[in-house]
Backbone and ligand atoms as CSV (ligand in chain L), in Angstrom:
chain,resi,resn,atom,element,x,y,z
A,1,UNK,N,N,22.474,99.401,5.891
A,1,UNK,CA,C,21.744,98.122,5.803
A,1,UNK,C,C,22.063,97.452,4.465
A,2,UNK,N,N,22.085,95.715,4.310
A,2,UNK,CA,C,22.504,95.324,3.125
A,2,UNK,C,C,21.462,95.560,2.163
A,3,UNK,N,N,20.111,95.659,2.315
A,3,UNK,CA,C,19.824,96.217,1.183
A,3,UNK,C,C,19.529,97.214,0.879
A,4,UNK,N,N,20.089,98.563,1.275
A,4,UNK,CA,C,20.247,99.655,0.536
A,4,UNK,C,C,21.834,99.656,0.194
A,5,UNK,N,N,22.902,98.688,0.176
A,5,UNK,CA,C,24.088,98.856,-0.502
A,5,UNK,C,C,23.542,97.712,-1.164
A,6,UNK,N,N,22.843,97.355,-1.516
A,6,UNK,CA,C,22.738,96.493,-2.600
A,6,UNK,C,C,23.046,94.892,-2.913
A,7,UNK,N,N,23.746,94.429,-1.345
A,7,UNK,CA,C,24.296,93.675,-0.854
A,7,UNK,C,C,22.898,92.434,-0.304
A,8,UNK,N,N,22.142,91.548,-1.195
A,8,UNK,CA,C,21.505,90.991,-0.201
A,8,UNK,C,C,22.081,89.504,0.201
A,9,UNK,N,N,21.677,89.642,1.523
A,9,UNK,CA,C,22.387,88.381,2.019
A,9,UNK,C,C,21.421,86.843,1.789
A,10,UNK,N,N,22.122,85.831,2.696
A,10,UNK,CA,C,21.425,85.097,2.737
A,10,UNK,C,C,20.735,84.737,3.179
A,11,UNK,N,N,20.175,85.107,4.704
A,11,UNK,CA,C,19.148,85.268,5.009
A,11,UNK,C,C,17.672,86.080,4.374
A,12,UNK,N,N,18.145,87.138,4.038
A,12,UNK,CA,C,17.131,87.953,3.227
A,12,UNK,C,C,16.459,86.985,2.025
A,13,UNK,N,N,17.355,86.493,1.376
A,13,UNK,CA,C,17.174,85.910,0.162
A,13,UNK,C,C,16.475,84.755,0.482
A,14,UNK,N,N,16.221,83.893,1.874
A,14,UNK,CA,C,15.675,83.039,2.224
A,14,UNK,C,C,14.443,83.719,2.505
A,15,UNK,N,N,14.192,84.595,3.321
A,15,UNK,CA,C,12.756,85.586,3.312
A,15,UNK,C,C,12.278,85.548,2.424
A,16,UNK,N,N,12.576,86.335,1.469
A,16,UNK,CA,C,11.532,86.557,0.126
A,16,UNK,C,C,11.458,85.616,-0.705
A,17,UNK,N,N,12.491,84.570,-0.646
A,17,UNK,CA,C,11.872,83.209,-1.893
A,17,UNK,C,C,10.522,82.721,-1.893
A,18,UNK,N,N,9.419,82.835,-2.820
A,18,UNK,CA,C,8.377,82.668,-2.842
A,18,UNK,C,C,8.208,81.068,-2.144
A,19,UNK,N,N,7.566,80.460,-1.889
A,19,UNK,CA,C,7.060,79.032,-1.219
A,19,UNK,C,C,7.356,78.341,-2.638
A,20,UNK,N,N,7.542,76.773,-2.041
A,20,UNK,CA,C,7.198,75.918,-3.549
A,20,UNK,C,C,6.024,75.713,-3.644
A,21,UNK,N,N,5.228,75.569,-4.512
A,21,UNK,CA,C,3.878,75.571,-4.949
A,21,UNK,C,C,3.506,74.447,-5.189
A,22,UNK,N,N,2.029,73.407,-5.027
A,22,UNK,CA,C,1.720,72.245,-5.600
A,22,UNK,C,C,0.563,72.378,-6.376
A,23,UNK,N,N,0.331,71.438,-7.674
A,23,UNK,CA,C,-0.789,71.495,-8.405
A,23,UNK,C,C,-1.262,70.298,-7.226
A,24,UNK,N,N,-2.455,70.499,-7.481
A,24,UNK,CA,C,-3.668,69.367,-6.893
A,24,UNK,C,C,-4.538,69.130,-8.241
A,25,UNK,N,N,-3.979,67.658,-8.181
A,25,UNK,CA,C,-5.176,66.980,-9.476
A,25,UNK,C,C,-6.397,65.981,-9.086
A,26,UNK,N,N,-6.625,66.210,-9.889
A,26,UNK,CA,C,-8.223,64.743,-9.729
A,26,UNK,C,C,-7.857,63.580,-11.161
A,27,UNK,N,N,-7.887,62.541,-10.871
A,27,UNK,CA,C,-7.805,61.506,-11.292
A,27,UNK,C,C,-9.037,60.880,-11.809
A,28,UNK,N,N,-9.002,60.632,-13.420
A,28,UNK,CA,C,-10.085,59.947,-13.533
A,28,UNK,C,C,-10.352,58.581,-13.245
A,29,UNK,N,N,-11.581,58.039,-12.934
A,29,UNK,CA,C,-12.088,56.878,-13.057
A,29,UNK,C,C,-13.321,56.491,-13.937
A,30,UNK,N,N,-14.284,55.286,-13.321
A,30,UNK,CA,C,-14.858,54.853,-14.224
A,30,UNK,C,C,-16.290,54.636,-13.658
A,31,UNK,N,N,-16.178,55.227,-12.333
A,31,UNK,CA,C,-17.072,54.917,-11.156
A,31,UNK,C,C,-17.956,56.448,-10.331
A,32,UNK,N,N,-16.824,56.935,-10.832
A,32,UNK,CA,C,-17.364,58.532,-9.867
A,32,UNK,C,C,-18.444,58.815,-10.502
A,33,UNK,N,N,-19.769,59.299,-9.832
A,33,UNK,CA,C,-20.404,60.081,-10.829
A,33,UNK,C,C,-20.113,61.600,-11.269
A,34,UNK,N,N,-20.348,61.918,-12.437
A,34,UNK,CA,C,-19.815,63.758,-12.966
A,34,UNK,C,C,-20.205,64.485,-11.834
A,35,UNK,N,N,-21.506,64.545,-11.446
A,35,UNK,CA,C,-22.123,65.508,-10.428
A,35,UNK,C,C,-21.485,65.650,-9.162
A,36,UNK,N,N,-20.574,64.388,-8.551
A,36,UNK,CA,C,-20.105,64.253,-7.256
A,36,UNK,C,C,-19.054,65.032,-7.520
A,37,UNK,N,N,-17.984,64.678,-8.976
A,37,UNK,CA,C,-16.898,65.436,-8.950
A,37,UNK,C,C,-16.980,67.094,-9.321
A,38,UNK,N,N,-18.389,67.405,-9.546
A,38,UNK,CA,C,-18.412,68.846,-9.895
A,38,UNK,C,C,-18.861,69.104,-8.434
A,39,UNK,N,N,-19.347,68.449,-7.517
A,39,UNK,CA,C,-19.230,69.128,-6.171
A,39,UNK,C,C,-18.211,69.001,-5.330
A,40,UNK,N,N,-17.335,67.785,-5.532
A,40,UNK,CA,C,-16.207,67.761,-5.081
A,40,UNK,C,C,-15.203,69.390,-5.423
A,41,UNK,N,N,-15.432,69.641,-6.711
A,41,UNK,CA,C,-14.585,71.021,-7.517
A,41,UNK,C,C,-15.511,72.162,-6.498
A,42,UNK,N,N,-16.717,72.152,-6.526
A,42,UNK,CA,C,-16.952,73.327,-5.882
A,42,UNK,C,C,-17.017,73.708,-4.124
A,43,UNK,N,N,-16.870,72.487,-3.475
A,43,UNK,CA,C,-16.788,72.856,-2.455
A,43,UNK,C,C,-15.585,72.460,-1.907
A,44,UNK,N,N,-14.586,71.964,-2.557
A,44,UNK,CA,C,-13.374,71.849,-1.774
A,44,UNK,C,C,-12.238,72.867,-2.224
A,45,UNK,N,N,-12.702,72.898,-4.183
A,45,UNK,CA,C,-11.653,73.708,-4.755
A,45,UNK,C,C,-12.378,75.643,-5.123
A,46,UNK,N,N,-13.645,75.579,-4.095
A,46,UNK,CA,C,-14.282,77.064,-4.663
A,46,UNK,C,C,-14.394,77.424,-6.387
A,47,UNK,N,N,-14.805,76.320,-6.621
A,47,UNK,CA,C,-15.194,76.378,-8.520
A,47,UNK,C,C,-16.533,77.147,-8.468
A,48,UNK,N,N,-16.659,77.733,-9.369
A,48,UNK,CA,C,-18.268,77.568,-9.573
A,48,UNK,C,C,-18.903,76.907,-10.465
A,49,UNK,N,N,-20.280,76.178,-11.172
A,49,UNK,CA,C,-20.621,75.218,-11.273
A,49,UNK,C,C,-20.061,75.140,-12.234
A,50,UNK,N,N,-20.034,76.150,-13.123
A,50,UNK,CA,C,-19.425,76.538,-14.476
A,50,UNK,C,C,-18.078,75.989,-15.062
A,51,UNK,N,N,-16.991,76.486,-13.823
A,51,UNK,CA,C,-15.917,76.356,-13.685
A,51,UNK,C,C,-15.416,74.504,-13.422
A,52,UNK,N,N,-16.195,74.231,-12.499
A,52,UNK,CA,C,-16.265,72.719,-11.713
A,52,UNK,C,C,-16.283,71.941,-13.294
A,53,UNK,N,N,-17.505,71.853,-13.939
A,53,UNK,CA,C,-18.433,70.803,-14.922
A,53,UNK,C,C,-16.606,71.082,-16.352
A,54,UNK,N,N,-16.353,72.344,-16.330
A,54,UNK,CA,C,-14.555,72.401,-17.240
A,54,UNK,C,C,-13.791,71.506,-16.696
A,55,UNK,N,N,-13.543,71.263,-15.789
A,55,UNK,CA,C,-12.263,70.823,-15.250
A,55,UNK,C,C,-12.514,69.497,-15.309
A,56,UNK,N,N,-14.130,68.980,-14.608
A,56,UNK,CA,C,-14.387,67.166,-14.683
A,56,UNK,C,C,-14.279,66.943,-15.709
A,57,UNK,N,N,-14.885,67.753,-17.053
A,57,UNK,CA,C,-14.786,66.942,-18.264
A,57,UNK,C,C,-13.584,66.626,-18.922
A,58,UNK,N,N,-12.599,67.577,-18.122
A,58,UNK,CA,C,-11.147,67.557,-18.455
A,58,UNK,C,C,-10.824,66.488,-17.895
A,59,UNK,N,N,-10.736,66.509,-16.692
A,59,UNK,CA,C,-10.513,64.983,-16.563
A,59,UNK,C,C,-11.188,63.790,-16.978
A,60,UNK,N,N,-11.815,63.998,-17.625
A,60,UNK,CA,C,-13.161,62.819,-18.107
A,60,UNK,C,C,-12.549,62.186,-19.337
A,61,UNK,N,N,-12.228,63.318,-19.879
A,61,UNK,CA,C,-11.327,62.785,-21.329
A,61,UNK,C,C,-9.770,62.617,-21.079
A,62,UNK,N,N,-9.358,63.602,-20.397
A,62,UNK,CA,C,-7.855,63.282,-20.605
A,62,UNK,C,C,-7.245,62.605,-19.401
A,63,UNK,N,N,-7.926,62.466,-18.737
A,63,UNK,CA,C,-7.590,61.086,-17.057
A,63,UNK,C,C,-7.190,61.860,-16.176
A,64,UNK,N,N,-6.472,63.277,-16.191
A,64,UNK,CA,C,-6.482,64.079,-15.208
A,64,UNK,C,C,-6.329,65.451,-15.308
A,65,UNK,N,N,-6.615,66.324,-14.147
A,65,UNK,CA,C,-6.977,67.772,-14.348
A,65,UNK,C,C,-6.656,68.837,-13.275
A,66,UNK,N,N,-5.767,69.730,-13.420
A,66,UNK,CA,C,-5.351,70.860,-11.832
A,66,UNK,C,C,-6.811,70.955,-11.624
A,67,UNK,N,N,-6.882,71.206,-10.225
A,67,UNK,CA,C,-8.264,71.758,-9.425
A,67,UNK,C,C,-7.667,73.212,-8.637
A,68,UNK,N,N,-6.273,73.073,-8.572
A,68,UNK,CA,C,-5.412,74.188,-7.964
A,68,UNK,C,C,-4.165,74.253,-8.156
A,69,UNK,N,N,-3.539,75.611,-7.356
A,69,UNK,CA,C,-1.929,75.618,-6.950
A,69,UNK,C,C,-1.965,76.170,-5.691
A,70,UNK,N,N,-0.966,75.026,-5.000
A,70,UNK,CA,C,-1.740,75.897,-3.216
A,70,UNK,C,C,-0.158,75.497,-2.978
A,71,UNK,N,N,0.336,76.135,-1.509
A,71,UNK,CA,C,1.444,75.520,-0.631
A,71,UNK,C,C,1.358,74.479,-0.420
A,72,UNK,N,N,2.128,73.773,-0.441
A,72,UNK,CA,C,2.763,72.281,0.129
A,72,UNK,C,C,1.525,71.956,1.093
A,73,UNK,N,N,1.002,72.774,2.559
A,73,UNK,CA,C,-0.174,72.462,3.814
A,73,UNK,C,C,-0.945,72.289,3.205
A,74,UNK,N,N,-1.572,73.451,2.126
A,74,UNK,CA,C,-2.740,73.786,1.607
A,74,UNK,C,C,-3.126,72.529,1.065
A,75,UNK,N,N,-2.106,71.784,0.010
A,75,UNK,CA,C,-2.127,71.482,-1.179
A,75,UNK,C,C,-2.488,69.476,-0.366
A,76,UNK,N,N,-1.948,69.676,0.521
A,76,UNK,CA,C,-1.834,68.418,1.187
A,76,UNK,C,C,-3.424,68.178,2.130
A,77,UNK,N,N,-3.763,69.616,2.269
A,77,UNK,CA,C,-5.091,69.288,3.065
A,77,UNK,C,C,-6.196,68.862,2.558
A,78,UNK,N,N,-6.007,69.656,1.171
A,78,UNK,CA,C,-7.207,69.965,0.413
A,78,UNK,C,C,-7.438,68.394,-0.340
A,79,UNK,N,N,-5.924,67.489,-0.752
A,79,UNK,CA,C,-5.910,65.674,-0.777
A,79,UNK,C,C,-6.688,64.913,-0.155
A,80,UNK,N,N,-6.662,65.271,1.081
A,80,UNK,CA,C,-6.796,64.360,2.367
A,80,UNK,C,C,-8.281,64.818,2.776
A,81,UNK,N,N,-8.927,66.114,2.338
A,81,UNK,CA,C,-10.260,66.657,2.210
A,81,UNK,C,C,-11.447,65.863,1.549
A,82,UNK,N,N,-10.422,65.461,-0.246
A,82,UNK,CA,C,-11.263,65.130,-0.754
A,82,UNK,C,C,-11.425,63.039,-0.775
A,83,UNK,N,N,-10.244,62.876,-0.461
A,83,UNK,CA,C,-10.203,61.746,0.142
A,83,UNK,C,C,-11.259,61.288,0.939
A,84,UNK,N,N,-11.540,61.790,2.006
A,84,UNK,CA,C,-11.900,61.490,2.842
A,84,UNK,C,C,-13.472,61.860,2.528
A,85,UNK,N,N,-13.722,62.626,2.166
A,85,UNK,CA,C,-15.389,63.009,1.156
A,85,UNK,C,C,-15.819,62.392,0.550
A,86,UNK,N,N,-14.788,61.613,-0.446
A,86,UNK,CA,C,-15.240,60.614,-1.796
A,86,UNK,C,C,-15.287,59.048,-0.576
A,87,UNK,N,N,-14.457,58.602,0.315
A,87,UNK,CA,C,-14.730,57.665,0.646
A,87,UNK,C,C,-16.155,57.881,1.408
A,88,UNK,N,N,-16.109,58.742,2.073
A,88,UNK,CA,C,-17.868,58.517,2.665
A,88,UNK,C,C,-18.550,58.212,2.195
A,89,UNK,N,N,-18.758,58.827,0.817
A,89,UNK,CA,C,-19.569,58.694,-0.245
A,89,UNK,C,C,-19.595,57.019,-1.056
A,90,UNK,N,N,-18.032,56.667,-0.435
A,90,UNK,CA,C,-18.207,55.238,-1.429
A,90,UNK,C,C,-18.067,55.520,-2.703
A,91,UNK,N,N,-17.124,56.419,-3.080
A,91,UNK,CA,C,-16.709,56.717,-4.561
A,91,UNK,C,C,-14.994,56.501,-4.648
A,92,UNK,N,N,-14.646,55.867,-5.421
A,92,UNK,CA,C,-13.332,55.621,-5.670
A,92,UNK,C,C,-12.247,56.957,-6.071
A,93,UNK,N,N,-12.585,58.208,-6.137
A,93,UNK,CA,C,-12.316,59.100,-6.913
A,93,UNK,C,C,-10.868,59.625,-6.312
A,94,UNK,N,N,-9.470,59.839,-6.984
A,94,UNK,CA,C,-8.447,59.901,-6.521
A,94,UNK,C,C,-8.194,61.200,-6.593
A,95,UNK,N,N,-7.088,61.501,-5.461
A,95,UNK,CA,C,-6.423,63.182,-5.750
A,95,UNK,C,C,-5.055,62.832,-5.346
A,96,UNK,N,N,-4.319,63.829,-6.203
A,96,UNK,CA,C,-3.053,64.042,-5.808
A,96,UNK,C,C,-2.818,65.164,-5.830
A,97,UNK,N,N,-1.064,65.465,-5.639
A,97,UNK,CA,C,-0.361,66.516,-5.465
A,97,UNK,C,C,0.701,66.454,-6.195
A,98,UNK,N,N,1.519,67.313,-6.966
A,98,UNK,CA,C,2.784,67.184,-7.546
A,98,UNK,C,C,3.298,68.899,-7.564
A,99,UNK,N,N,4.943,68.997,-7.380
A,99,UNK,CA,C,5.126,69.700,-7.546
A,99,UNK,C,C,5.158,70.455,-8.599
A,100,UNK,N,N,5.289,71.904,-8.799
A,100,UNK,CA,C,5.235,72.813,-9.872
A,100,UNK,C,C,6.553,73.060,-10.108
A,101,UNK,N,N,6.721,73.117,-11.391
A,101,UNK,CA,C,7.988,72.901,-12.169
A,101,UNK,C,C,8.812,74.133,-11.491
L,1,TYC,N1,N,-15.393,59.139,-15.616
L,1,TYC,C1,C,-16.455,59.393,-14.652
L,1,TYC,C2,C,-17.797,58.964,-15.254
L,1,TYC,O1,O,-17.905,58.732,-16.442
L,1,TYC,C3,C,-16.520,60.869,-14.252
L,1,TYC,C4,C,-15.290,61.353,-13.536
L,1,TYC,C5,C,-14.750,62.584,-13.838
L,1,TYC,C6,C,-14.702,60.584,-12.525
L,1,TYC,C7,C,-13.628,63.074,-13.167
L,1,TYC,C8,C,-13.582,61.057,-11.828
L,1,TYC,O2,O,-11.976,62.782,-11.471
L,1,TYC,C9,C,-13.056,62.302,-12.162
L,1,TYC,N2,N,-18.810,58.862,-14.387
């Protein structure tokens, strides 16, 4: 077998390449309230309150902040999650995705 001569092919090498990974950020604004985006962090990104209230203030000051690193699906659902949460709500509050270096 090629990999016990040491030989891996290219298929193999397509197997085990880890996935590309995406950060998911939150975007600051001027409108969200803190509390929405620390529940936005805990129930979409599993923060705890602790964890959540770090990350908003991170984005609070510096305009934006990872909430995660998920697969490309993950990373795209969890967008379109909070999207769709903050508009119910009538909050302007943005998310994206970018790849990891
Ligand atoms: N800047 C907002 C405020 O002062 C709070 C906020 C934090 C909004 C993070 C969005 O992603 C955000 N109410």
């Amino acid at each position: 077998m090629a990999q016990q001569s040491g030989i891996v092919t290219e298929a193999q090498k397509a197997k085990l390449a880890p996935p590309p990974m995406y950060q998911v950020l939150l975007l600051n604004d001027d409108y969200t309230p803190m509390d929405f985006v620390v529940s936005v962090l805990q129930k979409i990104f599993s923060k705890t309150e602790e964890e959540a209230t770090v990350i908003m203030l991170k984005v609070h000051h510096d305009g934006k902040g990872v909430c995660g690193v998920y697969t490309r699906d993950i990373a795209a659902t969890k967008v379109a999650t909070v999207a769709q949460y903050a508009r119910s709500h009538q909050h302007p509050l943005q998310c994206v995705m970018e790849p990891v270096d």
